[in-house]
C-alpha positions as CSV (number, residue, x, y, z in Angstrom):
1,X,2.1,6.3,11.2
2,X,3.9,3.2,10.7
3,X,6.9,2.9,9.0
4,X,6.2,-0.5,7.1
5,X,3.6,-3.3,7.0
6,X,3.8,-7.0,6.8
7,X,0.9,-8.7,4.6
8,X,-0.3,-11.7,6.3
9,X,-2.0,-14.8,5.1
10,X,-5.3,-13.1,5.6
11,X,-5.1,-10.3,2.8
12,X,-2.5,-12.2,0.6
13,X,-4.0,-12.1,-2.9
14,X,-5.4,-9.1,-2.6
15,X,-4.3,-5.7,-4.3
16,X,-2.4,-3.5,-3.0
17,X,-4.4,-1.0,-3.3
18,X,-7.6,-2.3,-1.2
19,X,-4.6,-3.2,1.6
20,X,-3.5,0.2,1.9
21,X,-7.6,0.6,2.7
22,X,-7.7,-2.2,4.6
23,X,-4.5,-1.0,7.3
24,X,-4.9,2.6,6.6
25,X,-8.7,3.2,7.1
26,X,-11.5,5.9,5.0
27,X,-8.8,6.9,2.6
28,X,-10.2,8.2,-0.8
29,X,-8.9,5.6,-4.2
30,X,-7.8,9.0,-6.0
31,X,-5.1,9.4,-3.0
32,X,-3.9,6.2,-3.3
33,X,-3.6,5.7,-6.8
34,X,-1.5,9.4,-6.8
35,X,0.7,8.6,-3.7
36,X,1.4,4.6,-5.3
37,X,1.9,6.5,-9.2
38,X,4.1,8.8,-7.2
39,X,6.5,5.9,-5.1
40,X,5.6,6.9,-2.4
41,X,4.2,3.7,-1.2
42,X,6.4,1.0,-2.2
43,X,6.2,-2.7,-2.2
44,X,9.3,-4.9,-1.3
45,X,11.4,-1.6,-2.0
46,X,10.1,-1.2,-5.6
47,X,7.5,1.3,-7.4
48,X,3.8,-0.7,-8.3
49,X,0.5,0.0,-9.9
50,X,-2.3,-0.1,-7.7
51,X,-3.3,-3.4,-9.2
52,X,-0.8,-5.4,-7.6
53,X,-1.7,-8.2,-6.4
54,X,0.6,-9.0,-2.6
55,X,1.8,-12.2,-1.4
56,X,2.0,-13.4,1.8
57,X,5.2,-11.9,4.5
58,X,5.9,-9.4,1.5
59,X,6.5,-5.7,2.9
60,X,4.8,-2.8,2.1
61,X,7.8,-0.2,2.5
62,X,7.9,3.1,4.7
63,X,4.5,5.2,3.5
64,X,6.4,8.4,2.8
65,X,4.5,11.6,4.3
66,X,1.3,10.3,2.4
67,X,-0.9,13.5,1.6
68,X,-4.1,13.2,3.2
69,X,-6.9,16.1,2.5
């Protein structure tokens, strides 16, 4: 799994949560709101809510070890 993402102008404006979808695949919206709530998934090094809304060329920091089922 990669370590860090770099938004793009394509999903810039979008929340962080339908990103993670987006570059992660089928991930159930339970997982991610527990692994964001969490820190485990971190946006320019700092803890979020899910409805964040990204920016263009900001980072989405290492996805720590996210718990998939």
């Amino acid at each position: 799994m990669k370590k860090s993402y770099i938004v793009d102008s394509t999903c810039s404006n979008m929340r962080i949560d339908r990103l993670i979808r987006h570059f992660l695949g089928k991930i159930p919206q339970s997982l991610i709101e527990k692994n964001l709530r969490a820190g485990k998934i971190k946006l320019n090094k700092k803890k979020i809510k899910s409805s964040h809304k990204v920016r263009e060329n900001w980072r989405i920091c290492k996805i720590k070890e996210i718990e998939f089922l």
